[in-house]
Backbone as a ProteinNet text record, in pm:
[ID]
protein_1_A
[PRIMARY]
XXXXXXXXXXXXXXXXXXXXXXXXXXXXXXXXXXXXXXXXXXXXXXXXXXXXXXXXXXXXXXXXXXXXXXXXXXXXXXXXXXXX
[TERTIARY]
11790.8	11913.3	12002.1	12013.7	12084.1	12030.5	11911.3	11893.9	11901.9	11868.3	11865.8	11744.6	11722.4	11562	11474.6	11393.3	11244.9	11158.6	11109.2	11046.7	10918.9	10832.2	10722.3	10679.8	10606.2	10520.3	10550.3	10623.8	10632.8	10635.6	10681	10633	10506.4	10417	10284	10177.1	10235.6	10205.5	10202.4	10345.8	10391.8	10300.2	10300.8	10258.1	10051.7	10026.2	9881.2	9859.9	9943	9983.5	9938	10041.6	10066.4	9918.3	9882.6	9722.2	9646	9636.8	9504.5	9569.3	9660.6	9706.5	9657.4	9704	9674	9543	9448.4	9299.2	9222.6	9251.7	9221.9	9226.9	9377	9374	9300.4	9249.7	9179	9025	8985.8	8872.4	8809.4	8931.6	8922.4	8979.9	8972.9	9088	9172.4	9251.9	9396.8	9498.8	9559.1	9671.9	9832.3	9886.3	10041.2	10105.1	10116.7	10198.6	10352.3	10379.3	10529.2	10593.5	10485.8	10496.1	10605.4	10708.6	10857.5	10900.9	10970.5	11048.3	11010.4	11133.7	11174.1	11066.9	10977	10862.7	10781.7	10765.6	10723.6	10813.6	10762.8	10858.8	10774.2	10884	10754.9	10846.1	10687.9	10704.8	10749.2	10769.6	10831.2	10689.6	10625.5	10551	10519.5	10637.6	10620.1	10487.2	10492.3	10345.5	10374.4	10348.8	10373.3	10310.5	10377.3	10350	10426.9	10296.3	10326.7	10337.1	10486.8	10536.1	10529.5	10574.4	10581.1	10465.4	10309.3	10252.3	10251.7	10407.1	10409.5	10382.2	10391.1	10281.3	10158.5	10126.1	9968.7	9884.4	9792.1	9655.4	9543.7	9415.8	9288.1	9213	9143.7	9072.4	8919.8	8859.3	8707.6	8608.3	8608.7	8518.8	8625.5	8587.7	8623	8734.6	8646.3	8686.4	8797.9	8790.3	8875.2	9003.2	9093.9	9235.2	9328.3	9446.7	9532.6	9631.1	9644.4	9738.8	9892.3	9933.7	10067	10120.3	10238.3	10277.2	10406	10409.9	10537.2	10568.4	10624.7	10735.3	10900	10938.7	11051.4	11073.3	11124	11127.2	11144	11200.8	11256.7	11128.8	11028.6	10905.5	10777	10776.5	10634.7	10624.6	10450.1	10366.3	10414.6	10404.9	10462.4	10312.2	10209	10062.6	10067.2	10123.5	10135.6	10248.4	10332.6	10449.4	10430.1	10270.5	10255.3	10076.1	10094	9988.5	9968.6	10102.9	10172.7	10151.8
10941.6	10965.7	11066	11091	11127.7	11295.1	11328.2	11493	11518.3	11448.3	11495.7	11456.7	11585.1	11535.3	11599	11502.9	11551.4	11660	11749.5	11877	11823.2	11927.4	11917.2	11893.8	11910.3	11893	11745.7	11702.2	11553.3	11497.6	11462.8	11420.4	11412.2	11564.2	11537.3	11425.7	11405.9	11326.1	11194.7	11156.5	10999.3	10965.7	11065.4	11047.4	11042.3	11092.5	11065.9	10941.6	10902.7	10747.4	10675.5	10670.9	10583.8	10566.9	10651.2	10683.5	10642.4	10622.8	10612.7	10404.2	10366.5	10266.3	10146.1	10254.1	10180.2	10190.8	10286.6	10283.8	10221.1	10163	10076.6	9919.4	9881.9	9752.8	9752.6	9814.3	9861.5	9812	9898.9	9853.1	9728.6	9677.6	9525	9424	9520.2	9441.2	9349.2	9432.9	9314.7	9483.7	9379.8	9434.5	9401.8	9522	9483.4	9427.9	9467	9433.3	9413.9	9508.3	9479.7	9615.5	9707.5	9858.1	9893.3	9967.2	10030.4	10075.7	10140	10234.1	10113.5	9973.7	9888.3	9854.2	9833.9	9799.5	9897.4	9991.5	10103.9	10102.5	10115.9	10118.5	10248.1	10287.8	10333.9	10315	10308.3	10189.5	10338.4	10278.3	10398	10526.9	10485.3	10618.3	10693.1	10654.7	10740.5	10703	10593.4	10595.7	10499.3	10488.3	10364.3	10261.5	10171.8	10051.1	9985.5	9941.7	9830.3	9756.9	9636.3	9498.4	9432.7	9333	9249.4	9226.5	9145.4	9114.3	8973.2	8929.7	8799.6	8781.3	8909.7	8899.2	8959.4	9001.6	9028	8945.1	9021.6	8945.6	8934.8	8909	8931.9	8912.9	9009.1	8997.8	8942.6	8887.7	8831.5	8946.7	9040.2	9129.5	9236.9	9372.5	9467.6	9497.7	9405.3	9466.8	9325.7	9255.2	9092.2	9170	9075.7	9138.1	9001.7	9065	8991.9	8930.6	8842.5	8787.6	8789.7	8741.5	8724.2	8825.8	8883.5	9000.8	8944.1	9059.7	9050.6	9126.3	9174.1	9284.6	9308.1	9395.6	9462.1	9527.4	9474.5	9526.3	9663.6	9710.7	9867.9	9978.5	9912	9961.1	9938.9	9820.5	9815	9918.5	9958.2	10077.2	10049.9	10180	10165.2	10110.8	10125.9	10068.2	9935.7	9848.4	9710	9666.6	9730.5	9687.1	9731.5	9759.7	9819.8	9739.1	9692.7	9577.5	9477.7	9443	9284.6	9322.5
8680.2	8754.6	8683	8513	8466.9	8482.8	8533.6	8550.9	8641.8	8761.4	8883.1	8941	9056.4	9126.3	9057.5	9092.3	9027.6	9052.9	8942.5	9011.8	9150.6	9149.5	9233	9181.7	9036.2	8965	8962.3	8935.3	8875.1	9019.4	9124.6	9275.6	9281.4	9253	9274	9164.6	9081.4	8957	9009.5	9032.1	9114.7	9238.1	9314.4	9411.5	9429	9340.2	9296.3	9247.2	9189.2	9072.9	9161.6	9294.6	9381.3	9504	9504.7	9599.7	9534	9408.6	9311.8	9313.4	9303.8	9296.3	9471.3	9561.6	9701.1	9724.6	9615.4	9653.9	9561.7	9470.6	9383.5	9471.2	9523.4	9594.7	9729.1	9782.1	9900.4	9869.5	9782.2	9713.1	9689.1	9671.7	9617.4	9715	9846.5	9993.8	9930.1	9873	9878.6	9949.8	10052.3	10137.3	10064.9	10011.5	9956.6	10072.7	10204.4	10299.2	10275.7	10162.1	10128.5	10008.8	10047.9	9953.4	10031.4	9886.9	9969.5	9833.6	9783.5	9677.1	9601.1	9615.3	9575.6	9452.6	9499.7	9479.6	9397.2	9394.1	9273.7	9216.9	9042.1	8925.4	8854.3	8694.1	8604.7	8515.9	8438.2	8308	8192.7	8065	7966	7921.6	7990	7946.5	8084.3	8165.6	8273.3	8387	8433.2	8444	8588.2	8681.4	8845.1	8809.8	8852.6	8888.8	9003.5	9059.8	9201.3	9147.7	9219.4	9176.4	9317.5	9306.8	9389	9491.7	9432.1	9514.3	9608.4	9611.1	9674.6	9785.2	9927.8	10047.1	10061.9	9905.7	9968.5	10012.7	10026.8	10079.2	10056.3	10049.1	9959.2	10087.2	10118.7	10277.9	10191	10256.1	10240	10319.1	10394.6	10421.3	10448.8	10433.4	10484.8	10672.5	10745.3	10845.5	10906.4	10812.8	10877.2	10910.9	11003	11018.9	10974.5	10957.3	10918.8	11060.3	11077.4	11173.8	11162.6	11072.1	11017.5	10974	11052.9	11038.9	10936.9	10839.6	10709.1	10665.7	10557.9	10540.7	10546.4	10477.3	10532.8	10655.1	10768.6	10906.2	10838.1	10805.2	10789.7	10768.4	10652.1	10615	10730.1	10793.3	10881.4	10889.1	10926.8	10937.8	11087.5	11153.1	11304.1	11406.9	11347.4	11401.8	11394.4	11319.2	11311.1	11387.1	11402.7	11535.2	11648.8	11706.5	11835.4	11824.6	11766.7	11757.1	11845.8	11861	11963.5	12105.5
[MASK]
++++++++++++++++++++++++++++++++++++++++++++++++++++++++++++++++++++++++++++++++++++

């Protein structure tokens, strides 16, 4: 906060962090169902971390779906509120 915004270079850094992070839990089908700023941190060597996995999910096959819709209304993916 104390420099300002972040170059491009460093966006593209975070933002790789964060892809390499949602494709890691994918892999391993667990659904955050609750990813939002809030929720990404970085730790002192500069580095992301996802917190708060208290609504994930751990799917048992690839293609299972989830029923129980959760989240921050503000964040839902707009495909899961046109689901219903």
């Amino acid at each position: 906060k104390k420099r300002g915004s972040l170059t491009e270079v460093e966006i593209k850094y975070y933002v790789l962090q964060i892809l390499k992070a949602v494709e890691c839990m994918h892999k391993k089908l667990i659904i955050h169902r609750d990813l939002k700023l809030a929720n990404i941190v970085i730790d002192s060597n500069m580095n992301i971390k996802i917190i708060d996995f208290g609504l994930a999910a751990q799917l048992k096959h690839p293609k299972q779906k989830v029923a129980l819709h959760c989240g921050t209304p503000n964040y839902i993916a707009p495909e899961i509120l046109d689901a219903d």
